[in-house]
C-alpha positions in Angstrom: 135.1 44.6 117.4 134.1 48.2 116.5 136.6 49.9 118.2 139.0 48.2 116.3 137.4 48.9 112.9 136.7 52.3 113.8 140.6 52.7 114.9 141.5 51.3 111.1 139.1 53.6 109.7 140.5 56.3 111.5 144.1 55.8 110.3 143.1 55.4 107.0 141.7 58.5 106.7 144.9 59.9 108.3 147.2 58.4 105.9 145.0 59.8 102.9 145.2 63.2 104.0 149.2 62.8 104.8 149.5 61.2 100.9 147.4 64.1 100.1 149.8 67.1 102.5 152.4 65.3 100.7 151.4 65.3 97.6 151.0 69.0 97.7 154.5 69.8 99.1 156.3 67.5 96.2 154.0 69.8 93.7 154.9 73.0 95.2 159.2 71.7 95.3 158.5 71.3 91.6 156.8 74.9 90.8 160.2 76.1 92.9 163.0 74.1 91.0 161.3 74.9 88.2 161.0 78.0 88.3 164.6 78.9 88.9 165.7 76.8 85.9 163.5 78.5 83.4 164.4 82.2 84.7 168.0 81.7 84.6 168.4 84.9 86.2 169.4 88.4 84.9 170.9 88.9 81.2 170.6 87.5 77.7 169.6 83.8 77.5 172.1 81.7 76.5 173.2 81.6 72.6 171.8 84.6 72.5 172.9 86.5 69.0 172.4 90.2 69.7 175.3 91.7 71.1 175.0 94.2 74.1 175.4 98.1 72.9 178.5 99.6 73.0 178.3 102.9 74.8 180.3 105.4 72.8 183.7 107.5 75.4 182.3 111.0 75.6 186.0 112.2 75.0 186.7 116.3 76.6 188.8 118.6 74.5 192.0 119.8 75.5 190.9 123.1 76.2 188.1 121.5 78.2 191.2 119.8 80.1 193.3 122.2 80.6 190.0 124.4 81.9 189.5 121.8 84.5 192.5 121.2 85.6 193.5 125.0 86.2 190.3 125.0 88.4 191.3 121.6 90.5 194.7 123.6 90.9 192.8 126.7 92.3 191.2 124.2 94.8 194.0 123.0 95.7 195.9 126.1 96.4 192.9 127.2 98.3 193.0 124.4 100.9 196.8 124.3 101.0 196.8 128.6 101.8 193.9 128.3 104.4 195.8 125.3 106.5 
């Protein structure tokens, strides 16, 4: 009669620490689904009203151009004689 009552005992205590393992993993599935939903990832959130800045074109001269072009040539004429 004890065995058997021992053996009840002893799977009740099994199945309250497998509801408690349980338990644990549905908590920690939570904190994870959560977690990516709140984040959103990179960038503004969304409806965000400040816009993003606008990086101004550095813009070269023509003489700045025309410099840097005459020196590509030069390059160029270099590889092209030494070949």
């Amino acid at each position: 009669m004890y065995g058997v009552q021992n053996a009840v005992a002893g799977l009740r205590r099994a199945e309250r620490e497998v509801v408690a393992q349980l338990a644990g993993i549905r908590v920690a599935l939570s904190a994870l689904a959560g977690s990516s939903a709140r984040t959103g990832g990179p960038g503004r959130p969304a409806g965000s009203k400040n816009k993003p800045a606008v990086r101004k074109r550095r813009r070269l001269s023509a003489k700045a151009r025309a410099a840097i072009s005459a020196a590509q040539k030069a390059r160029w004429a270099k590889v092209k004689k030494s070949a």
